[in-house]
N, C-alpha and C positions, 0 to 999 in steps of 0.2 A: 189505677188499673183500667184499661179499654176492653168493653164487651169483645164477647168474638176472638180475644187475643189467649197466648200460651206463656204467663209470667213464671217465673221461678219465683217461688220466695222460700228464704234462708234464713236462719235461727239459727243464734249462736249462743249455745248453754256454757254455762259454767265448770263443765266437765267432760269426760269422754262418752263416746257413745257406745261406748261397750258396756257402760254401766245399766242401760236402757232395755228395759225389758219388753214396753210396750209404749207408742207415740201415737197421738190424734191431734190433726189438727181440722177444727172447727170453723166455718167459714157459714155467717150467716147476717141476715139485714132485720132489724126491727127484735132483733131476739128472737127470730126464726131461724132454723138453722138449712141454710141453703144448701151444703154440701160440707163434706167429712175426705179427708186424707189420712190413713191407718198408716201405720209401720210399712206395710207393701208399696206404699205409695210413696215412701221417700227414701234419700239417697244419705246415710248417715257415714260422716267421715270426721275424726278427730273429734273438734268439738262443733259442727256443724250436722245441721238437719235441714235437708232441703226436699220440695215439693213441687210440681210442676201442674197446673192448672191445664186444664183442655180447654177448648174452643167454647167445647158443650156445658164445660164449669162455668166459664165467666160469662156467658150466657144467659145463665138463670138469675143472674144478677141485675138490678134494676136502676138503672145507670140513676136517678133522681134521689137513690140513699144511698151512704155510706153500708160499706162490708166490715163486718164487724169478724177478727181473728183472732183466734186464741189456739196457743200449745200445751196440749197437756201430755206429760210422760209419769209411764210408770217406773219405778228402777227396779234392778235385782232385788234390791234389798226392801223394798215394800214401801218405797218410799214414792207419795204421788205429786208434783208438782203441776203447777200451770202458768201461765203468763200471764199478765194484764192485758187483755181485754185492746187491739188497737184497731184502729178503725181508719180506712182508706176510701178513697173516693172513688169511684166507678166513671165514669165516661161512657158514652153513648157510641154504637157504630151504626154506621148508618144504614144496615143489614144484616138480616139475623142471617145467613146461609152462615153453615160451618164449610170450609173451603177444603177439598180432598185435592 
């Protein structure tokens, strides 16, 4: 992932997303948690959940550690999963302006 940039990232569950009652996905470095994506924030189709980072998200991110994500959903039926934990590299931009 590159500061300053607008990634998609996508998660593909083992079921429909109509079974999903509620979705977070956690996005943090050192086991801080640098920024959260809710249910609002993503675009749920079949068995996919996807999310879109802003300029201002990957920003606060410190290009010299790893981003630590996790998905966690709740279901209809009370049932709460989460992912394992994966961790991506950040990349430095050579400018923090967010670009309008």
């Amino acid at each position: 992932m590159i500061r300053g940039t607008t990634p998609t990232h996508t998660f593909t569950i083992p079921f429909e997303v109509s079974e999903i009652k509620t979705v977070k996905i956690t996005y943090a470095q050192d086991d801080v948690v640098v920024c959260e994506k809710t249910m609002s924030d993503c675009e749920l189709t079949g068995t996919t959940i996807s999310t879109v980072l802003t300029q201002e998200d990957t920003f606060k991110f410190d290009h010299t550690k790893d981003v630590q994500i996790q998905l966690r959903i709740l279901t209809i039926s009370g049932q709460a999963l989460a992912s394992i934990v994966e961790k991506v590299g950040v990349s430095r931009c050579l400018d923090d302006e967010v670009l309008q």
